[in-house]
C-alpha positions as CSV (number, residue, x, y, z in Angstrom):
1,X,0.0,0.0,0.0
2,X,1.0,3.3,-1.2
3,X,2.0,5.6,2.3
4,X,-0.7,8.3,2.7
5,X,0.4,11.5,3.7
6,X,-1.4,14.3,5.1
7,X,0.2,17.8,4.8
8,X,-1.3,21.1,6.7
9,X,-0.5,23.9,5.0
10,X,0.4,22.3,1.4
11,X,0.1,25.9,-0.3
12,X,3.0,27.1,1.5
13,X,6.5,27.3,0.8
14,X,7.5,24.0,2.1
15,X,4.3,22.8,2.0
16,X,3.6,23.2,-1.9
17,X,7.6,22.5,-3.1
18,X,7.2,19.1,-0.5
19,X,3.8,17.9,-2.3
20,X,5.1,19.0,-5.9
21,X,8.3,16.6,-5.0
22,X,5.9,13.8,-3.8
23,X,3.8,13.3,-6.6
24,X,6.6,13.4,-8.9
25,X,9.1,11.3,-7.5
26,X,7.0,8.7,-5.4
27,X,3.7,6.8,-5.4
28,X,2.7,7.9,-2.2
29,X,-1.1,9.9,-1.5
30,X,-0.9,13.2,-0.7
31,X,-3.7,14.9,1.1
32,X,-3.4,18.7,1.9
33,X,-5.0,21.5,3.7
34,X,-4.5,25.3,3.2
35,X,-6.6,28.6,2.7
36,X,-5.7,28.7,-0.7
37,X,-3.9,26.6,-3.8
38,X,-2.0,29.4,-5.5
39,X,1.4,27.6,-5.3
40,X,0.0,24.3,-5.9
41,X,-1.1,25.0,-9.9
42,X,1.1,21.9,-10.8
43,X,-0.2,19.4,-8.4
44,X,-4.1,20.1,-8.8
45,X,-5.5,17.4,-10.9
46,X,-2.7,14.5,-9.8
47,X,-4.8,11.8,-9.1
48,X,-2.8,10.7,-6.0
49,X,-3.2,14.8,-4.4
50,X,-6.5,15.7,-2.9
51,X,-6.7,19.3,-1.8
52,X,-9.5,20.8,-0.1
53,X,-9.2,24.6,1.0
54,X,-10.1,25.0,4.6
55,X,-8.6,26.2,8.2
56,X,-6.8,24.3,11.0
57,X,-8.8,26.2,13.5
58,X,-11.8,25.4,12.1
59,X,-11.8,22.6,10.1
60,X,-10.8,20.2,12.6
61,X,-13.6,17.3,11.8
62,X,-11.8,17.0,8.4
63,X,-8.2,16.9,9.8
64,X,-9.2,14.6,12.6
65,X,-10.7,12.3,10.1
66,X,-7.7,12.6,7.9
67,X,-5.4,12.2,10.9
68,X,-7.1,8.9,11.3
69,X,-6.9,7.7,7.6
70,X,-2.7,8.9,6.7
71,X,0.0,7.6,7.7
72,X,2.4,10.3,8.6
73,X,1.3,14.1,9.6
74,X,3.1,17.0,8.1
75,X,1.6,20.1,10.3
76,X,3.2,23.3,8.4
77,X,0.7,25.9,9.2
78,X,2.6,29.0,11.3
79,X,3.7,32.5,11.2
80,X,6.9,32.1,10.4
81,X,8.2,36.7,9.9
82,X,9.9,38.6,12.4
83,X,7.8,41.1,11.7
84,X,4.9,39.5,13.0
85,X,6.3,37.9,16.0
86,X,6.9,41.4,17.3
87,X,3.1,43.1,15.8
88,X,0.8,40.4,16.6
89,X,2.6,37.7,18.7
90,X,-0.6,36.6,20.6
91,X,-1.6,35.9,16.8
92,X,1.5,33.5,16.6
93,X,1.1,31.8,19.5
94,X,-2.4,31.1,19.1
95,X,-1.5,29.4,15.8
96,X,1.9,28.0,16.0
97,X,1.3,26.6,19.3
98,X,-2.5,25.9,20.1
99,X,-3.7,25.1,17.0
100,X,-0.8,22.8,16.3
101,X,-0.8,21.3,19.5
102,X,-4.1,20.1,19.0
103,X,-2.8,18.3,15.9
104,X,0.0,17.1,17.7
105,X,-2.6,15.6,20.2
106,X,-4.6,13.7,17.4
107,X,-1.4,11.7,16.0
108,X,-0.7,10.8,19.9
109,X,-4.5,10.0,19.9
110,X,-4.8,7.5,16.3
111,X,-0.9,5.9,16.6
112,X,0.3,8.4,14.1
113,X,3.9,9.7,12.6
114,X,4.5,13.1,12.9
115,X,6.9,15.2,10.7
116,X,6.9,18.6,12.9
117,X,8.5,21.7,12.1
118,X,10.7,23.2,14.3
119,X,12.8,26.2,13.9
120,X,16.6,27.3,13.6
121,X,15.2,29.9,15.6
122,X,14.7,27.8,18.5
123,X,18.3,28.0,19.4
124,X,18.0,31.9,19.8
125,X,21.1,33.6,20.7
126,X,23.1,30.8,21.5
127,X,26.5,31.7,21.8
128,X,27.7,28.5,20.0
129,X,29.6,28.8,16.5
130,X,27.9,25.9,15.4
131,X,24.2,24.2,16.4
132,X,23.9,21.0,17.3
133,X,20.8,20.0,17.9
134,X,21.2,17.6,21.3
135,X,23.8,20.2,22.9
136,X,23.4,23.8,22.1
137,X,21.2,25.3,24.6
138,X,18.7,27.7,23.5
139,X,19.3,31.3,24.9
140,X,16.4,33.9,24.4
141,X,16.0,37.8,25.6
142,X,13.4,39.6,28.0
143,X,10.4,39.1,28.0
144,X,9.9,42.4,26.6
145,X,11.3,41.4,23.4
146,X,8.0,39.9,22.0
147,X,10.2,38.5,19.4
148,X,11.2,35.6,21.0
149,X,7.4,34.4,21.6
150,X,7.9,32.3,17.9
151,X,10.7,30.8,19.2
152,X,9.2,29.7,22.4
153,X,6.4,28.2,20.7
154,X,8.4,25.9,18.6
155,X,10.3,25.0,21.7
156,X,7.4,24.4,23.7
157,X,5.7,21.8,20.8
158,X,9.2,20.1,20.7
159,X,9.2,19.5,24.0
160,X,5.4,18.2,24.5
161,X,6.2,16.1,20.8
162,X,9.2,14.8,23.1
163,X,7.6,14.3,26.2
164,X,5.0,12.5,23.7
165,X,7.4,10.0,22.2
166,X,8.9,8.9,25.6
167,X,5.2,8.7,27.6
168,X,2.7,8.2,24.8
169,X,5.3,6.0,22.5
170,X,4.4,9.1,19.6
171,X,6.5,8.4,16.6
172,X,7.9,11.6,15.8
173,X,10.9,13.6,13.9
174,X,11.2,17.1,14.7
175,X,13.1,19.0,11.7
176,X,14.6,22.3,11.9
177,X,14.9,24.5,8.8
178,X,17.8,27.0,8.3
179,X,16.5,30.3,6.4
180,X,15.1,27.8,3.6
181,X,14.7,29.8,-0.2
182,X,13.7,29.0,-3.3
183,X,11.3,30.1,-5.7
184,X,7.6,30.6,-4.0
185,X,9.3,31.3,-0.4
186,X,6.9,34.6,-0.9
187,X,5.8,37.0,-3.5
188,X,8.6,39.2,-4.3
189,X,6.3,41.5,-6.9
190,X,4.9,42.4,-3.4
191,X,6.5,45.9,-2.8
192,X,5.9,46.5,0.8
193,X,8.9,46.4,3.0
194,X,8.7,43.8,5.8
195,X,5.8,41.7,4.2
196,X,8.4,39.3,2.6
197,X,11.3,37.6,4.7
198,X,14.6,38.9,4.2
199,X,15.8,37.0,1.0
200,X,12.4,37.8,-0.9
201,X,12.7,41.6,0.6
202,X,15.9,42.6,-0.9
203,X,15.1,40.6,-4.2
204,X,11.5,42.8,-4.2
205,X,13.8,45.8,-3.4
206,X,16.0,45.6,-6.5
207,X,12.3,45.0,-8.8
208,X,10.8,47.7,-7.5
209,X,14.4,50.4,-7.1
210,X,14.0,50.7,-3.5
211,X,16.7,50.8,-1.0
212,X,17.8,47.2,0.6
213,X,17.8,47.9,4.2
214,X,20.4,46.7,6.5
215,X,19.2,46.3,9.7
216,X,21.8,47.4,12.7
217,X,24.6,47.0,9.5
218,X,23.6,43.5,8.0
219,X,26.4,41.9,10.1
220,X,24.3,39.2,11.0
221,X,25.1,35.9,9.4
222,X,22.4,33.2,8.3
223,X,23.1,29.8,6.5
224,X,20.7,29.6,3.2
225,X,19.7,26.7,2.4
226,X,18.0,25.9,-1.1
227,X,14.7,24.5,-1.4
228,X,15.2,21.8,-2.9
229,X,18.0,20.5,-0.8
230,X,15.3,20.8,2.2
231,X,12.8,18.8,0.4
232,X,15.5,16.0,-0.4
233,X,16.0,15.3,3.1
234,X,12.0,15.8,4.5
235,X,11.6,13.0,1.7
236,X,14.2,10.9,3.5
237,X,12.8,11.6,7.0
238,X,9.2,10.9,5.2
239,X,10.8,7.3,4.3
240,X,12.1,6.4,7.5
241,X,14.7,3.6,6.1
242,X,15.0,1.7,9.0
243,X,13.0,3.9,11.1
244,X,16.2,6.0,10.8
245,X,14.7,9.4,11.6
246,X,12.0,7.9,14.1
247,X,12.4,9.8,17.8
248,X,14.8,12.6,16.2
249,X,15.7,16.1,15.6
250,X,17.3,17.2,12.4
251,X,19.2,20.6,11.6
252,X,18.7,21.3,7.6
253,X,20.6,24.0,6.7
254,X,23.7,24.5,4.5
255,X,26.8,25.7,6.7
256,X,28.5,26.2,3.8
257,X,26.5,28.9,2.6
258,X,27.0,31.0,5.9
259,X,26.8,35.1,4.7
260,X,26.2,38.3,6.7
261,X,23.2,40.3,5.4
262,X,25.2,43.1,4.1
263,X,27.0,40.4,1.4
264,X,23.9,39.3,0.4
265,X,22.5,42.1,-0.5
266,X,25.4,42.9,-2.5
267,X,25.7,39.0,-4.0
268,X,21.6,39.3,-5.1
269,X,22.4,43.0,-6.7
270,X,25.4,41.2,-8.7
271,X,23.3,38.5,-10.1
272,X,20.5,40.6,-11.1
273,X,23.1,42.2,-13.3
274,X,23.1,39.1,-15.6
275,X,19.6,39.4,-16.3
276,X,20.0,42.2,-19.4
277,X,16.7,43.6,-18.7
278,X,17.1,44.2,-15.0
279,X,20.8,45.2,-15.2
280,X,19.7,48.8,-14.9
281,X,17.8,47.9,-11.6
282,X,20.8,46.4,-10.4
283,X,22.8,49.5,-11.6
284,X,20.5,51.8,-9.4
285,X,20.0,49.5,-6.2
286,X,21.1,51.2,-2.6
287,X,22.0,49.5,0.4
288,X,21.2,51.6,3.3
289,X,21.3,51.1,6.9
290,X,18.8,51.0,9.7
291,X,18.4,50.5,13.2
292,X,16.4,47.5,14.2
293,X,14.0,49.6,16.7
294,X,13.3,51.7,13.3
295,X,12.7,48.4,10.6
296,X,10.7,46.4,13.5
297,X,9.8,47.8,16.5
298,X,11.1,48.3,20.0
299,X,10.1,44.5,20.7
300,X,12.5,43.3,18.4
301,X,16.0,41.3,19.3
302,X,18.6,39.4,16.5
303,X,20.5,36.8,16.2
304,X,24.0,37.2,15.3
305,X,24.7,33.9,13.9
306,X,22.9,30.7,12.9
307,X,24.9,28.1,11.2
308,X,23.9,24.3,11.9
309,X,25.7,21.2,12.5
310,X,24.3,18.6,9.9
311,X,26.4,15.3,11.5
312,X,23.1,14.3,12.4
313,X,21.4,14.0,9.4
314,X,24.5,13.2,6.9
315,X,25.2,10.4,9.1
316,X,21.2,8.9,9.8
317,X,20.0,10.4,6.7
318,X,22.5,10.2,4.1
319,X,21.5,13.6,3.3
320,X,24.1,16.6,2.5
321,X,23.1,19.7,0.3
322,X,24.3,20.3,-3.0
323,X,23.5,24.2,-3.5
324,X,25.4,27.0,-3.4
325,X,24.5,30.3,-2.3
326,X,24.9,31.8,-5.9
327,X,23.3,29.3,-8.1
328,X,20.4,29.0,-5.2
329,X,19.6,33.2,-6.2
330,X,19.7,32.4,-9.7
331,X,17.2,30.0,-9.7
332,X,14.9,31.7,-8.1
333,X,15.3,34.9,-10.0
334,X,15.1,32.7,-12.9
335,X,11.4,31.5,-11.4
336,X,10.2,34.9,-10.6
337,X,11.4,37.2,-13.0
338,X,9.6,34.4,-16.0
339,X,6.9,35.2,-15.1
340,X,5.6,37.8,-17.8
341,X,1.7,38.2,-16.3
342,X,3.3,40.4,-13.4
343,X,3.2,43.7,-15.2
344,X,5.5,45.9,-13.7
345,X,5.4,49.4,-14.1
346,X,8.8,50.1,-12.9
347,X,10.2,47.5,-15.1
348,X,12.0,48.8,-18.4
């Protein structure tokens, strides 16, 4: 029998790349969930995908029902922008904790796998050059900095899912993606600043000639990770050779494509430059500086580094990335700027 597998949030970034990879590369069932199918165009219609639109909060006969009938649970419905963990963080913990917890409860309930997202994030402002995933111990601000209420969240559900695997025998892997892009990580012919994450942002910012912002100087450093790399191992974890990734927590990331802001801002201008009709974009883009109480609040707190040890999964998994940090921007500017129904004013 074919593995069924249900995924919450399927329209998302993950969610729509993970399902797009499923149905092309296995013959497993993939049953999905989201409040709309924008990034899902090429997987309507498969046979082996059923889609419904609908809400975890409210919709939880269907996902109960579904919870029942799959085989493994991929719950990827959160708020995942530091700008909304400091505007609206009751928002995110009613959603990336609550709701999920529920879901979390419902595999524990029907003898269910669960694939749960954590978070690099979870490791805050560990002082640690590298992240291991069993040692580093997570280090968070004040409470006043609302921004770390994301963070907690995540590390609350991966300690329940924990406590859950050792009490209530829950089958579980607990995976946490480092700063993950790719075509479809968010609209970048949206031109409001903040409503994109940061790769996304300064991408939108060269399209639309508007100054990449370097928050506090861009010296902090994040390890980007390509899609698709990130998809290769969640199909591996998915497969559980061996129950190889049963009762685990993975790091994906790429440590070898650790940059400060500030040089990739200048590495996306650079490759816009070989597109011919965006080299005058490129030609005109301005990196400027700004202090993080100005870009997101007075609530808001950074990390200064983030780059993850991947021992773990190379050495259960099998699984290393393959994608640089260069070739990673090019194919998404290659996805986004294809598409010729965005008319763009400023373009030309």
């Amino acid at each position: 029998m074919p593995l069924k597998v249900l995924i919450l949030g399927a329209n998302g970034f993950i969610g729509s790349c993970l399902t797009a990879a499923i149905l092309q590369q296995k013959d497993w069932e993939v049953y999905g969930m989201d409040i709309g199918d924008n990034k899902l165009i090429g997987s309507l219609g498969n046979p082996r995908f059923k889609f419904v639109e609908g809400d975890i909060t409210i919709n939880r006969e269907w996902i109960e029902y579904h919870v029942k009938k799959c085989d493994v649970v991929i719950p990827l419905v959160a708020i995942a922008n530091p700008k909304q963990y400091v505007i609206a963080p009751l928002r995110v913990f009613e959603l990336d904790f609550e709701a999920n917890l529920e879901i979390v409860r419902k595999c524990v309930k029907y003898k269910k796998r669960v694939l749960f997202p954590s978070t690099s994030e979870v490791y805050g402002m560990s002082p640690d050059a590298v992240l291991d995933e069993t040692t580093t111990n997570p280090v968070y601000g004040p409470i006043d900095k609302q921004r770390w209420i994301y963070a907690c969240s995540k590390q609350l559900l991966d300690r329940v899912i924990y406590a859950y695997g050792i009490h209530e025998n829950l089958d579980y892997t607990l995976f946490r993606p480092f700063n993950w892009i790719g075509p479809k990580l968010d609209n970048v012919f949206e031109a409001k600043e903040g409503s994109s994450r940061l790769f996304t942002q300064f991408i939108s910012n060269v399209i639309f000639k508007k100054p990449l912002q370097l928050v506090d100087g861009g010296a902090q450093s994040r390890s980007f990770t390509y899609i698709d790399d990130g998809v290769d191992c969640l199909m591996r974890i998915i497969e559980n050779k061996n129950g190889a990734a049963s009762r685990r927590i993975f790091n994906i990331g790429n440590p070898a494509n650790n940059v400060s802001v500030a040089d990739l801002a200048k590495i996306v201008i650079e490759i816009f430059r070989e597109y011919p009709a965006w080299r005058e974009h490129a030609d005109q883009a301005k990196i400027e500086v700004v202090s993080s109480g100005e870009y997101f609040g007075k609530h808001y707190q950074d990390i200064q580094t983030r780059v993850p040890s991947i021992n773990a999964a190379k050495e259960a998994l099998g699984w290393e990335p393959k994608t640089d940090l260069a070739t990673a921007i090019r194919l998404t500017l290659d996805y986004h700027l294809a598409q010729k129904d965005h008319d763009l004013g400023a373009h030309g």
